[in-house]
Structure formats: C-alpha cells, structure tokens
VOSE-177317 format. One record per residue: residue in one letter; x, y, z of N, C-alpha, C in turn. Coordinates in steps of 0.02 Angstrom, whole numbers, padded with zeros to 5 digits, always signed. Example, Ala and Ser with C-alpha at 12.3 -4.5 7.8 and 13.67 -1.06 7.14 Angstrom:
<sites>
A+00660-00284+00390+00615-00225+00390+00660-00165+00390 S+00642-00112+00354+00684-00053+00357+00645+00002+00394 
</sites>
This chain:
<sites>
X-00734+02692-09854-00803+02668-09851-00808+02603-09812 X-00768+02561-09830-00767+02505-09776-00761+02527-09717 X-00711+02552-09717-00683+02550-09648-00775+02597-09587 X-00764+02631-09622-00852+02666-09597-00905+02610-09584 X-00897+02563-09633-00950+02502-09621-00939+02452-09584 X-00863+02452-09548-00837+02412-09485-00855+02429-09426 X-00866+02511-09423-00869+02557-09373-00932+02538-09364 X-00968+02556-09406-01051+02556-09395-01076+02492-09370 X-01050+02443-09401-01064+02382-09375-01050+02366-09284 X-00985+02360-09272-00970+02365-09227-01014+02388-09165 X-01048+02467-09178-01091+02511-09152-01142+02473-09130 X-01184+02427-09215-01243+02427-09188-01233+02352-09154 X-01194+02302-09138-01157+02247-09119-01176+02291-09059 X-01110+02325-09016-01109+02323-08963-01192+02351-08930 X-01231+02409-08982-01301+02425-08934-01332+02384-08936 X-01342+02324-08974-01369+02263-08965-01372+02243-08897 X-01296+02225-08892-01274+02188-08830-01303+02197-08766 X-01289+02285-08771-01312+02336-08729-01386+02320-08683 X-01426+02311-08744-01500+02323-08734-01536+02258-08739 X-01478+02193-08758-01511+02139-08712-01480+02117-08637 X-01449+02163-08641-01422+02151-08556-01467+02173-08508 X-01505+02238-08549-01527+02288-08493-01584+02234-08499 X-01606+02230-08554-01672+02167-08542-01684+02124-08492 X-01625+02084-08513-01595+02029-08461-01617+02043-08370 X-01578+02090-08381-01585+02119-08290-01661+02191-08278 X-01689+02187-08322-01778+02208-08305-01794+02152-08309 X-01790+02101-08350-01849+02055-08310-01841+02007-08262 X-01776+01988-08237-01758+01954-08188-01789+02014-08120 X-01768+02067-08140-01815+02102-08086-01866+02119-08083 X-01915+02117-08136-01984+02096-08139-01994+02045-08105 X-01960+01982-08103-01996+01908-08086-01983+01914-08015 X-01895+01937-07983-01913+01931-07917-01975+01991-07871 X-02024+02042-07931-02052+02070-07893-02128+02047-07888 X-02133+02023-07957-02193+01996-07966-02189+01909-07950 X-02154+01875-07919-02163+01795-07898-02082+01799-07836 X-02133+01853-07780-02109+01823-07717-02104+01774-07665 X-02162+01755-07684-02193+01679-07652-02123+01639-07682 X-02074+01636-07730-02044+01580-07738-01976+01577-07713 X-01970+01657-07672-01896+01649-07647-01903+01606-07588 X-01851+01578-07550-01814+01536-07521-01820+01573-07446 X-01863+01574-07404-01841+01594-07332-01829+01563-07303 X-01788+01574-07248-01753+01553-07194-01796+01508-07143 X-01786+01456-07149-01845+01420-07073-01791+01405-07018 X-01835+01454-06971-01813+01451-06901-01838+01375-06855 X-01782+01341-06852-01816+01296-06808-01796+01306-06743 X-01805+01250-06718-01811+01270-06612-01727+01254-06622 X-01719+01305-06564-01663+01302-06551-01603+01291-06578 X-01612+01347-06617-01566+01362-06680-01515+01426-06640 X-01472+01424-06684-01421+01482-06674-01409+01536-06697 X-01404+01588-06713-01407+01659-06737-01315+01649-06742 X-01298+01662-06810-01224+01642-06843-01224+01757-06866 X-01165+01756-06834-01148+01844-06853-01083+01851-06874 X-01051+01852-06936-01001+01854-06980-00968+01928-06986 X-00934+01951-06929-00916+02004-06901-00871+02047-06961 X-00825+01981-06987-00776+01997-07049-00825+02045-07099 X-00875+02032-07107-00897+02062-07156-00940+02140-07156 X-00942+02160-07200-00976+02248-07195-01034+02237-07191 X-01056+02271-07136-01132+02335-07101-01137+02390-07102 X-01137+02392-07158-01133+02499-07180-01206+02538-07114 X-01193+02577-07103-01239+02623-07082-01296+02626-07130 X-01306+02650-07157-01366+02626-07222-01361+02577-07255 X-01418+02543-07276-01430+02508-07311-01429+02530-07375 X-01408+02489-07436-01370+02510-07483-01422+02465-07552 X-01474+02503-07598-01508+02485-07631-01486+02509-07687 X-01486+02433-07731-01460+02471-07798-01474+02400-07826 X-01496+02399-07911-01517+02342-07962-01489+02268-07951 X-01420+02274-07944-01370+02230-07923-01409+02179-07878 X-01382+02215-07802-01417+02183-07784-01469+02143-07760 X-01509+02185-07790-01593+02183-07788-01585+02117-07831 X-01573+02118-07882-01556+02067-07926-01552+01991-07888 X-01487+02004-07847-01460+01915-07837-01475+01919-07779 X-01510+01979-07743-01548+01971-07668-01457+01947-07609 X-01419+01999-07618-01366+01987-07584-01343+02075-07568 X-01387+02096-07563-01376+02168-07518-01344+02157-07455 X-01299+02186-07430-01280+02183-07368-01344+02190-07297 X-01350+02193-07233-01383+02217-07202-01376+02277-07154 X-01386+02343-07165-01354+02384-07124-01355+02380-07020 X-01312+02398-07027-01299+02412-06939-01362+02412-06906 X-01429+02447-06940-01478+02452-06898-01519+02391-06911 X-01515+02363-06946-01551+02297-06970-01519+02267-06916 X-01436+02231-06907-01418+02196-06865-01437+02221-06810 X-01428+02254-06784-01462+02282-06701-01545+02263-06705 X-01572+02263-06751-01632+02253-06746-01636+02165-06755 X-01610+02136-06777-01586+02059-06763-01575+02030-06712 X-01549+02044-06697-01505+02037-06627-01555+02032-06565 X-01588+02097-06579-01634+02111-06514-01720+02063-06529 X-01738+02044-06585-01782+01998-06593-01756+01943-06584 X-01701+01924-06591-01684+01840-06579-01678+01838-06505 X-01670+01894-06466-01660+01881-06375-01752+01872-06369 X-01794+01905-06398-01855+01870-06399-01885+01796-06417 X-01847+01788-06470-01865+01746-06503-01872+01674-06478 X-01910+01616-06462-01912+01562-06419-01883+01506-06479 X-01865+01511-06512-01838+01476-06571-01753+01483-06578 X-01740+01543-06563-01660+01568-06523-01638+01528-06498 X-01595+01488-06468-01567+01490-06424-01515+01500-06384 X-01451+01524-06450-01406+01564-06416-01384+01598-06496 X-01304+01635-06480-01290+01662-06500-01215+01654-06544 X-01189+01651-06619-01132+01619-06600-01079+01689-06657 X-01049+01704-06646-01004+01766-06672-00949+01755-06715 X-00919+01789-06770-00840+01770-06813-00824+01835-06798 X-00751+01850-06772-00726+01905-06769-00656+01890-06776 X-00630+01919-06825-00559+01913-06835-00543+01974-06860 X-00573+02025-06891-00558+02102-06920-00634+02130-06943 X-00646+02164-06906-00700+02192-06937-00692+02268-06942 X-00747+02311-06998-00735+02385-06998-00796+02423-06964 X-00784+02395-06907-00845+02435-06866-00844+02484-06836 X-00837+02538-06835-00805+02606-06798-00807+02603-06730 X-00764+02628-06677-00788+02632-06618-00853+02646-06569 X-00888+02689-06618-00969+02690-06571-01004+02632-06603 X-01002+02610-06673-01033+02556-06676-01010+02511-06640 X-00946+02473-06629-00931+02430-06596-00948+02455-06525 X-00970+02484-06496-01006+02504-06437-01077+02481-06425 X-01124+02495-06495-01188+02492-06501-01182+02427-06497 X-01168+02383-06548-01167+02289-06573-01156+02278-06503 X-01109+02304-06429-01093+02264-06372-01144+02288-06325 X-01180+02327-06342-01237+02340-06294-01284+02288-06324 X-01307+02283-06386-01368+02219-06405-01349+02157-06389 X-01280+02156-06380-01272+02061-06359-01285+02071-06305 X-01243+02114-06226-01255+02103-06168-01347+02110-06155 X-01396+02135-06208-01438+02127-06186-01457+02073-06207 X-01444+02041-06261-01475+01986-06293-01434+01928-06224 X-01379+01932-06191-01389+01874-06132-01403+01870-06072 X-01446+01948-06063-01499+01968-06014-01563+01905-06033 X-01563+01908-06094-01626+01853-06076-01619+01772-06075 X-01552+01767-06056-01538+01699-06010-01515+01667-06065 X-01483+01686-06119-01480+01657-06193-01396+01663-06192 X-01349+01597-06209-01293+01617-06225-01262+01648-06287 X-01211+01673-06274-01194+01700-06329-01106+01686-06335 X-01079+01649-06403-01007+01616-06404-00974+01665-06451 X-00901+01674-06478-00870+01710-06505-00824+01655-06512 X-00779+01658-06588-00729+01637-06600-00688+01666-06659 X-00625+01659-06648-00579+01695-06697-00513+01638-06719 X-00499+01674-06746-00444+01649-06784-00392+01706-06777 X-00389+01746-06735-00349+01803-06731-00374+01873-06714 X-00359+01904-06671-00366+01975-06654-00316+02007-06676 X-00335+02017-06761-00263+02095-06777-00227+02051-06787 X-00205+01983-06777-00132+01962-06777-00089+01972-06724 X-00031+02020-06772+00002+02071-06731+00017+02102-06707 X-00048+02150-06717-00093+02208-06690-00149+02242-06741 X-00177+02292-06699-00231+02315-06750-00290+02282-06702 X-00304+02238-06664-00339+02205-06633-00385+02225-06565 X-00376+02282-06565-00408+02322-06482-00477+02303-06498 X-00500+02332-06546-00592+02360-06576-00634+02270-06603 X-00579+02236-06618-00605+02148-06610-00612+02113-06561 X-00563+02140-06501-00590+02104-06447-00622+02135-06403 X-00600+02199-06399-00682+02254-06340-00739+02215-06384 X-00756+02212-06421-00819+02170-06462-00818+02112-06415 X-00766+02072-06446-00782+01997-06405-00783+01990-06331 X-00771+02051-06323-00762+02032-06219-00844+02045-06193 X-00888+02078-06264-00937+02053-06227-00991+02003-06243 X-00955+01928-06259-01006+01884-06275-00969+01831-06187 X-01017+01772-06186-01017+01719-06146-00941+01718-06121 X-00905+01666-06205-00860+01633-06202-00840+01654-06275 X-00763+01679-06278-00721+01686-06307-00681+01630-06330 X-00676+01591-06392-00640+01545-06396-00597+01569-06459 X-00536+01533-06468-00476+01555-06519-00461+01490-06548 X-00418+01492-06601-00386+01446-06634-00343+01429-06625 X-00295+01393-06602-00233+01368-06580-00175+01410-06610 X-00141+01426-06574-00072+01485-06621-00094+01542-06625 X-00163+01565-06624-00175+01618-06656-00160+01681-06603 X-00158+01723-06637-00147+01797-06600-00175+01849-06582 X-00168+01882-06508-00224+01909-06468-00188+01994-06484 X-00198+02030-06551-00178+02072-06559-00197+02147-06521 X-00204+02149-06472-00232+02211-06433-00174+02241-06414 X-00138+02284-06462-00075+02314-06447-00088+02405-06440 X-00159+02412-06419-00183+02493-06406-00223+02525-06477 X-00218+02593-06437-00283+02629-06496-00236+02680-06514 X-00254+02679-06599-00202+02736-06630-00262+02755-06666 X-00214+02816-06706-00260+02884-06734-00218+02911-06810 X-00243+02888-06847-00210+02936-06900-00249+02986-06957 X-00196+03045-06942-00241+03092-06977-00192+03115-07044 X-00234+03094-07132-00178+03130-07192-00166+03197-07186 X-00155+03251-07196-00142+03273-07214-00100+03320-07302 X-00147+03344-07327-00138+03338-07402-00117+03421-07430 X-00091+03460-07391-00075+03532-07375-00011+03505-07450 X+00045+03486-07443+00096+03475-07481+00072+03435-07559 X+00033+03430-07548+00001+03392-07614-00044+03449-07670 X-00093+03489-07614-00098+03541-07644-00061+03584-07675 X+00004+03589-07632+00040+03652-07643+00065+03629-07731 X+00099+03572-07735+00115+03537-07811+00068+03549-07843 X-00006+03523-07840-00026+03558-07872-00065+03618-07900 X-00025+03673-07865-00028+03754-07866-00098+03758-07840 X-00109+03722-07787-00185+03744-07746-00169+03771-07676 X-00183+03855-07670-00192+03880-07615-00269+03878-07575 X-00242+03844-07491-00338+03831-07455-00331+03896-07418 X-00380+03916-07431-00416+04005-07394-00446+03973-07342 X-00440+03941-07286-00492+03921-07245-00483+03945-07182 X-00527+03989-07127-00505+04028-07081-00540+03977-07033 X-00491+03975-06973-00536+03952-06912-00520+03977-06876 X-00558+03977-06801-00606+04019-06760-00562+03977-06698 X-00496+04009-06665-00487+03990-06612-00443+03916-06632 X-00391+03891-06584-00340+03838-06598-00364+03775-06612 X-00434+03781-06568-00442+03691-06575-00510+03684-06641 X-00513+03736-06687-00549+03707-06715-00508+03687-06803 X-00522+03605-06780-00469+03599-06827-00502+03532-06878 X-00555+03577-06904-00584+03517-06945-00545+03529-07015 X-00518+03584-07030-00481+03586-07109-00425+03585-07084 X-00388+03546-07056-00327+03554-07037-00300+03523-07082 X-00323+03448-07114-00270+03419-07135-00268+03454-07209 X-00300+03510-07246-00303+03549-07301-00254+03644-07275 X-00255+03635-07222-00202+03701-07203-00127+03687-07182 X-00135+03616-07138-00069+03613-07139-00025+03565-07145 X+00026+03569-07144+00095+03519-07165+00091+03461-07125 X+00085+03464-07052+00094+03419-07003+00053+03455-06916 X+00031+03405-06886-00013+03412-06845+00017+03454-06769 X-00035+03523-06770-00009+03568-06729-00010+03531-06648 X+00018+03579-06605+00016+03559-06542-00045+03535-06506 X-00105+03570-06531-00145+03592-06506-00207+03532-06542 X-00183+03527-06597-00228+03483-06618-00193+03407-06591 X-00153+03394-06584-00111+03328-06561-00155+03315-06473 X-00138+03378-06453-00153+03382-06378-00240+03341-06396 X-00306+03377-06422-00358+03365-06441-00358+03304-06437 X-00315+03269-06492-00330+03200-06532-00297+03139-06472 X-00251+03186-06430-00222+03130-06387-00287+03114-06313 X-00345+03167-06309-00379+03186-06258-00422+03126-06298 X-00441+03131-06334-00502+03096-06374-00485+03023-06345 X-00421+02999-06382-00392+02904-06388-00412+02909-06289 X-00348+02947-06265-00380+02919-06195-00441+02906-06166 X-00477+02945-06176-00544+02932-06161-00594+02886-06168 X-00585+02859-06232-00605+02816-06266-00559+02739-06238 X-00468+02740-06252-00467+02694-06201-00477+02678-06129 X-00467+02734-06107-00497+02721-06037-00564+02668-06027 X-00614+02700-06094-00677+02659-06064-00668+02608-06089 X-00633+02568-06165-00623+02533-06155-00594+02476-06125 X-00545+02490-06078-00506+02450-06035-00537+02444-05956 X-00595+02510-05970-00621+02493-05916-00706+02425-05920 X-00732+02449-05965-00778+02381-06001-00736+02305-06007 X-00688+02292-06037-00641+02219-06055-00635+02223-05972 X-00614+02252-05927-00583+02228-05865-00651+02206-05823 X-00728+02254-05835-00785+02216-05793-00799+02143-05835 X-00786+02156-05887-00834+02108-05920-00785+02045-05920 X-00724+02031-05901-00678+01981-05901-00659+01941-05822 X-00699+02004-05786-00689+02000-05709-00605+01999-05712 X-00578+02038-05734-00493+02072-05723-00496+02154-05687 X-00448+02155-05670-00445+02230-05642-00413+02269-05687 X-00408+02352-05690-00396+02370-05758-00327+02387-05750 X-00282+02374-05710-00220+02370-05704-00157+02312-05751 X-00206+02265-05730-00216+02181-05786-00222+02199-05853 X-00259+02247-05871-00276+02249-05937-00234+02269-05958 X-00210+02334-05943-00145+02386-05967-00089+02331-05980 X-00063+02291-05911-00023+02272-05935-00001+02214-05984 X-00089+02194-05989-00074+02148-06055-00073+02173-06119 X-00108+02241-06119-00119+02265-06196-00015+02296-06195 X+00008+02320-06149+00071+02343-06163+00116+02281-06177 X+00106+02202-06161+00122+02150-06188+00117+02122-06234 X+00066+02161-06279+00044+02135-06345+00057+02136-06402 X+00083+02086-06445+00015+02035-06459+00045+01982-06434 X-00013+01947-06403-00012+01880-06370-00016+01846-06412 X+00002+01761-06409-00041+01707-06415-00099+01693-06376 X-00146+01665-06400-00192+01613-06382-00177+01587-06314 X-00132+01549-06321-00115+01524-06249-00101+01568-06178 X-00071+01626-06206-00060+01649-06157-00104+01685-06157 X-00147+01715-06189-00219+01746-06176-00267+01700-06130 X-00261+01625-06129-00295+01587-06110-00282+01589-06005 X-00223+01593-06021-00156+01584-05946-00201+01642-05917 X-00192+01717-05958-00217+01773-05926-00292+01785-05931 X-00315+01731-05934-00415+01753-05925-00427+01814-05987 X-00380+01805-06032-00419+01838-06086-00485+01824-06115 X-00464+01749-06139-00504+01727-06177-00515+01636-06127 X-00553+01599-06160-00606+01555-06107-00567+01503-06144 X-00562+01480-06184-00558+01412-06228-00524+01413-06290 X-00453+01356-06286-00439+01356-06363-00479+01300-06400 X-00452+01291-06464-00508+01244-06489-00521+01265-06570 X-00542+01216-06619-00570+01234-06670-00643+01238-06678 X-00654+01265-06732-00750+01305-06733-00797+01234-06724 X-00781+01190-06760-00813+01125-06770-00825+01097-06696 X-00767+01093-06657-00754+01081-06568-00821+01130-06543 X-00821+01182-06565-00859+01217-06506-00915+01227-06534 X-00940+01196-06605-01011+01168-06615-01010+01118-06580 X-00976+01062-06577-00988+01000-06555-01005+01006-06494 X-00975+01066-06446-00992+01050-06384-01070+01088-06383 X-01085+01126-06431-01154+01175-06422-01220+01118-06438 X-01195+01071-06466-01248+01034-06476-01249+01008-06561 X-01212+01038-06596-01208+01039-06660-01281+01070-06682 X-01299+01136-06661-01384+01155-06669-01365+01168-06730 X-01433+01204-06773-01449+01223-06820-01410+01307-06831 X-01390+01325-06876-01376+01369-06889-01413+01413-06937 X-01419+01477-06906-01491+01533-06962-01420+01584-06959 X-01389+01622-07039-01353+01671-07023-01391+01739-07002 X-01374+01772-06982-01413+01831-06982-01445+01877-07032 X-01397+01872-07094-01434+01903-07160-01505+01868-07171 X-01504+01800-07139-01570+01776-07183-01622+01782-07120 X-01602+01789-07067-01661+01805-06995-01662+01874-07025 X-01615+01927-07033-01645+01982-07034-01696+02008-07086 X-01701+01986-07144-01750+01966-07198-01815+01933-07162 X-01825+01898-07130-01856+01855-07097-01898+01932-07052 X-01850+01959-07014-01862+02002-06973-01924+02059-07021 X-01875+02082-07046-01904+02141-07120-01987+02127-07126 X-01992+02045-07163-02058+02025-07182-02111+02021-07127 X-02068+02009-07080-02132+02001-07013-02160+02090-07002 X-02124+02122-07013-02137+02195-06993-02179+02228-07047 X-02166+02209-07098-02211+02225-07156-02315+02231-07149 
</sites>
C-alpha cells in the first residue's frame, strides 16, 4: 500500500511539472504574439555592413517549431539568405559586404546559388570581404573557397590553411548489413546506370556506377576550377596545380594569388572603417516585416 502511494505521488508530481511547463511555454508564446511591438529590431544605419556567418546552417526550408518561435532563434533558410543578400545590393544603407567561411554545409548547387547573389550584390558597386581562419585545414576545403573566390577580397589568418585538396564522393553502402540482419532487397533496375538502390543491392560500387559518379565530380570540377581561375584572374592550369599541391598555407596561398591579404578580423575591420555591423539573421527579419 505504501509503496502504491509513492507511485501515485510521484505520478501526480511529475504531471504537475508537466503541465506547468506546457503553461510556461503557451504563454511566453502568447506574449511574443500578442506584444510584437516590444521585440528588438535591427536598426539599419548608413553604411553598415551585412555580417554572413557561413559556419553556420541554412537549411533549404525554413524550420518552424515552438522552440524556436519561443526564443525567436530559428535559423534562416537558404531562400531567406538569397533574398538578403539581394535587398542589401539595393539597399542605400548597405554598404558592403563582409563573410565567415571556414566549413560550411552548403551543398554544391547551393554553394553555386549564394556565389551568384554576391557577384550580383558587387554588380551594384558594393564591396564584398571574406575571411577565414582556414579552408578544410587539411583538406575538405574545395566547396569553402569556390564560395570565397567569389567575394572582393579574400583575407586569412596567419598559419592558417588553404585546404582545397579536390572533390570526393562517398557513397554507404548497407547490402552486408542487411544481409546480418536476414534482410533480402527485391529491387529491379532498368538498364546499368540506373543506380539509385544501389547502395541496398550491392556490396561495393559497380563499374558502371563508379564510371557515372566519376563523370558527375569531373564536371562539376571542371566548372569549378574553371569559375576560381576567372574569378582570381589565374589560368586553370594554375589552379590544378595548386589544388594537386594542397593544402597550402596562407602564405603561400597569398605568393600564389589565391587569396588577397593575411591579417586578423579586427585588422580588416579596421581597415573597412570599423562600420556598423547588421548580421544577416536580423536584416533578414527586417526583410520578412517589410514584405508583410
């Protein structure tokens, strides 16, 4: 009988807890819906800078959920930033542009899209700066700096490393994992190269699909080595043989017209003017409300 009256207790203890939590977080989201007037926006002053924190995630969608509706720290998706980007090259309050790139998870066509909105955003006579603390390191670094090759001026951190050591591809394969655990895949395909269940049929990657996947990377590097070589004013002969040299230092990225300037971040405010800084999460909010 006790022990039943520990239990029960316990129970109504923890739904307590439960159901002033949920309280808790309805009316904090009541207040930010009903007393908007008191959040905190962003003031754009003249000649401010548009700050883009590359390190961090831009999902393809925008991602709504209590959380962060709550503490108003939703990420901004990919299309929000492109839509940033391209109002601040309007914007007469803009006046340039300043970038963090040291690893980001931007896929290759996105990192395509983001380098088409800057080269337009310094179509309208507006600079645009980049700085890192490292490309990849050691490598891993191709998809951080095709990004950065297309702002103004590329600047690095002293020591740091220009990891552009090429484009790789990996595909799991989970055929042997099934088999353990006694799962046979029935999956028929239609001719050699169609090999979207491959890595569920087989052990290791056929000829044919290798051939595919090796057609794809080239292609893709090609254009990228052909973009870094206009946009660096290098020829793409230069490029090859620096990415087959890689990973650089800094310095010697500097020697080879990789990159423009070493230097720390504080240095290359100082030389920008020490302007104002707006990050982009809070212009693009900014952006949102004006469209409303």
């Amino acid at each position: 009988k006790y022990g039943f009256m520990m239990v029960a207790a316990n129970a109504l203890l923890y739904t307590f807890s439960l159901v002033g939590v949920l309280c808790i977080m309805l009316l904090m989201m009541v207040s930010r819906l009903l007393m908007p007037q008191m959040e905190t926006r962003a003031v754009v002053g003249e000649n401010s800078v548009l700050l883009i924190d590359f390190n961090r995630s831009f999902p393809e969608i925008g991602h709504q959920d209590i959380i962060s509706e709550i503490s108003g720290g939703r990420p901004i998706s990919l299309y929000e930033l492109l839509g940033a980007i391209e109002t601040a090259q309007n914007d007469k309050n803009i006046s340039a542009l300043f970038a963090q790139i040291d690893d980001t998870d931007l896929g290759a066509a996105q990192v395509q899209e983001v380098r088409n909105a800057i080269k337009k955003f310094r179509e309208s006579g507006k600079k645009a700066y980049v700085y890192s603390q490292g490309f990849g390191s050691f490598g891993g670094g191709f998809s951080e700096y095709y990004l950065a090759s297309a702002f103004d001026e590329i600047w690095m951190q002293p020591k740091s490393m220009i990891g552009i050591t090429g484009i790789s591809v990996e595909v799991p394969f989970a055929r042997g994992l099934l088999q353990k655990i006694g799962v046979e895949p029935e999956i028929y395909a239609r001719y050699e190269y169609k090999s979207a269940a491959a890595s569920f049929t087989d052990y290791t990657m056929s000829p044919t699909y290798r051939k595919e996947m090796q057609s794809l990377v080239n292609d893709f590097g090609n254009t990228v080595v052909d973009d870094i070589a206009k946009d660096r004013n290098l020829d793409e002969k230069s490029v090859r043989k620096y990415v087959d040299l890689a990973p650089l230092f800094a310095e010697d990225g500097l020697d080879k017209k990789l990159i423009d300037r070493i230097g720390y971040k504080a240095e290359l405010f100082a030389e920008m003017g020490n302007p104002q800084v707006i990050s982009v999460y809070d212009y693009a909010k900014n952006v949102y409300e004006q469209k409303l």
